[in-house]
N, C-alpha and C positions, 0 to 999 in steps of 0.2 A: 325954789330950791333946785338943786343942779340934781336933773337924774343918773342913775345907775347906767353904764354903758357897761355892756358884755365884749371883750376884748376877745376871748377865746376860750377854747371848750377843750375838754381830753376827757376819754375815758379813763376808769380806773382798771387797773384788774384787776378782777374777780366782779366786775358787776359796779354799777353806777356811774357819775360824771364828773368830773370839777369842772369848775367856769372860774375864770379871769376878769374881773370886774373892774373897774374905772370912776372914780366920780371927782372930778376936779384933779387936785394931786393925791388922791388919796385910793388906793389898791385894795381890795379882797378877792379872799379866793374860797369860793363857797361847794358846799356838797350836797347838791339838789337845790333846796332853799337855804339850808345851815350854813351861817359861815365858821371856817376854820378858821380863818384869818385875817388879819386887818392891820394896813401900814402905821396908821395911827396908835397899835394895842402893842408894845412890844416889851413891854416889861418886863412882865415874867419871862417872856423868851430869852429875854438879853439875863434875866436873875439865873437860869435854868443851866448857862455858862460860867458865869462869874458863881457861883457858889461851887461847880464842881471844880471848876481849874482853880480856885483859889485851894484847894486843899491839893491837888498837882504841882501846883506853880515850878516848886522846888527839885523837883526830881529830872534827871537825866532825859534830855529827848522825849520828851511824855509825847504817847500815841494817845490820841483818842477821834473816837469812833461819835460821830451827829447821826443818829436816824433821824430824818426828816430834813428837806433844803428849805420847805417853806419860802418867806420870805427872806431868810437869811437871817435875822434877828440872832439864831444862836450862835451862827457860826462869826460874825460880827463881832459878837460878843468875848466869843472863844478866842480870836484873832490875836484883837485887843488886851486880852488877859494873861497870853503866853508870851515864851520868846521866842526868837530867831528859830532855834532848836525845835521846835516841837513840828508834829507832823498832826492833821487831823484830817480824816477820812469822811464824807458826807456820802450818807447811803437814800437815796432817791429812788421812788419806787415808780413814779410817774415822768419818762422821759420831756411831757410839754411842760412840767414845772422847772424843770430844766433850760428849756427855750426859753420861759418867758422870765427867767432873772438873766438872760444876754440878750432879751429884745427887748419886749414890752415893760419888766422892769427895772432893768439896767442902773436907772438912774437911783433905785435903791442898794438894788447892791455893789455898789459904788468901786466894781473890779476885784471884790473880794472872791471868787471864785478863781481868778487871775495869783495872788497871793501865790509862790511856792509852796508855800505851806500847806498847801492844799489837794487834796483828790479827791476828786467827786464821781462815786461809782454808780452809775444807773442799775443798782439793783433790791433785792428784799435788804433789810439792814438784818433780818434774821438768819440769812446763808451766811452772813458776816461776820454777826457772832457767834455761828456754828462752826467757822473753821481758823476761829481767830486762835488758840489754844495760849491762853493766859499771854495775849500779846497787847493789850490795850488797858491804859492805866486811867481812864474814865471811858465811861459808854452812856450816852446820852439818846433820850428818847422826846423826841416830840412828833409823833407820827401819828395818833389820835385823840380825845379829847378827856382822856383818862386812862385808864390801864384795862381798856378792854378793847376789842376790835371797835370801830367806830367810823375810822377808814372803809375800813376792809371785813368781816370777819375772820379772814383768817391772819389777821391782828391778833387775835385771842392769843396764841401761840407765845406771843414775847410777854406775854404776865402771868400765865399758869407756873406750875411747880417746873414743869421741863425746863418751859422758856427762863425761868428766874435762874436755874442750877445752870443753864447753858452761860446767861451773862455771868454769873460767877465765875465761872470756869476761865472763860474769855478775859478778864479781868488780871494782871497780877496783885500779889498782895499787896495789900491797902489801897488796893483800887478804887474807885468809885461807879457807880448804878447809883444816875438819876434820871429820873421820870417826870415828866410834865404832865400836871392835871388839871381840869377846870373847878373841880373840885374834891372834897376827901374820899377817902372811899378807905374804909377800916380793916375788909378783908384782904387786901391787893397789901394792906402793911404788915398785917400778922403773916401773910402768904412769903415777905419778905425776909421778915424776921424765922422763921421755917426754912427758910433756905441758907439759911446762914450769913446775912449780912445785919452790920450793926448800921441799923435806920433812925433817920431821921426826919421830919414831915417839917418842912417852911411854907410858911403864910406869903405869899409877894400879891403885887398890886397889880393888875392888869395894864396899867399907863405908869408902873412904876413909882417915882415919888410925885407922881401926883395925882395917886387914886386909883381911881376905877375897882372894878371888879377882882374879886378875892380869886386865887390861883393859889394851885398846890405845887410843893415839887416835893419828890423823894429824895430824900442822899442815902444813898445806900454805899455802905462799903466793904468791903470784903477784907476780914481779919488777916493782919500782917500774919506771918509766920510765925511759928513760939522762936522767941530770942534774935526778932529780926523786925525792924523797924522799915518805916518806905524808905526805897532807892533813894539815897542824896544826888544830889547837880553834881555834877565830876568838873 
């Protein structure tokens, strides 16, 4: 069997490490022993886009906001699923996972950082949503392994009451808040539905159609206005 090569290492902030791992052509990126990720598993990541911009598609210049670059999977996905017109912002918390989709993984994310479409801000994705004020018409989370700090603990932050009414806020109407998760979690949807968006929990496949491991994601939206429907394409 071909072993595990460690490509490279970053801290996190606030405490711990990621590593960059290697084995034939195939990529993870782990947190201590845990992995977050894996080139092979991208299903739900690619689902986690194509369910939120499928309910966008239509609307004028749609903004939205990637927490997490990861491998790219989402933002791949998001690419692929918009037009011309759209702008989507990727918020990166860790500057070497940065580096290493223009070096060491390059050849997955195949110049999609390149895209105009694109900016990618090396910061918390939570100062993002705090000062975005109803300017993004999805906001997308894949920066832990459910809706609690798992990264980071002060992750906790973007799935409490605060954190949930800030993404509303940041959102316009008939926006979408979705969430990536490894698996369910009942309070984080009632906590959802408390804050005022009308939720929904999808089942996707960890390698997508073809299996694997069960994945959660939330679609959450935030009720149109009374007497006002989403933004049409102009």
């Amino acid at each position: 069997m071909i072993p595990w090569v460690q490509l490279a290492k970053a801290p996190v902030p606030g405490g711990g490490e990621v590593r960059l791992m290697r084995r034939d052509a195939e990529f993870s990126i782990r947190l201590g022993v845990k992995e977050l990720m894996n080139s092979r598993l991208s299903g739900s990541e690619e689902a986690l886009a194509e369910l939120a911009c499928a309910r966008i598609r239509d609307r004028a210049r749609p903004r939205v906001l990637i927490g997490g670059l990861g491998m790219g999977f989402t933002l791949r996905a998001a690419l692929a699923a918009l037009g011309a017109d759209a702008r989507i912002e990727v918020a990166e918390l860790i500057p070497a996972v940065a580096q290493w989709a223009e070096n060491e993984m390059a050849e997955i994310f195949a110049g999609s950082l390149q895209d105009p479409r694109v900016r990618l801000e090396l910061t918390d994705v939570a100062k993002l949503i705090g000062a975005a004020g109803a300017a993004y018409d999805a906001i997308l989370l894949d920066v832990d392994n459910g809706p609690e700090g798992f990264t980071r603990l002060a992750n906790d932050r973007l799935y409490d009451a605060r954190g949930l009414a800030a993404a509303r806020a940041a959102l316009r109407p008939g926006g979408v808040f979705a969430v990536w998760s490894s698996g369910p979690d009942r309070k984080f949807t009632q906590r959802l539905r408390d804050a005022g968006f009308a939720t929904e929990e999808v089942v996707t496949r960890a390698r997508g159609a073809r299996g694997g491991a069960r994945h959660v994601i939330w679609i959450a939206t935030r009720p149109a206005e009374a007497g006002k429907g989403a933004p049409p394409r102009r």
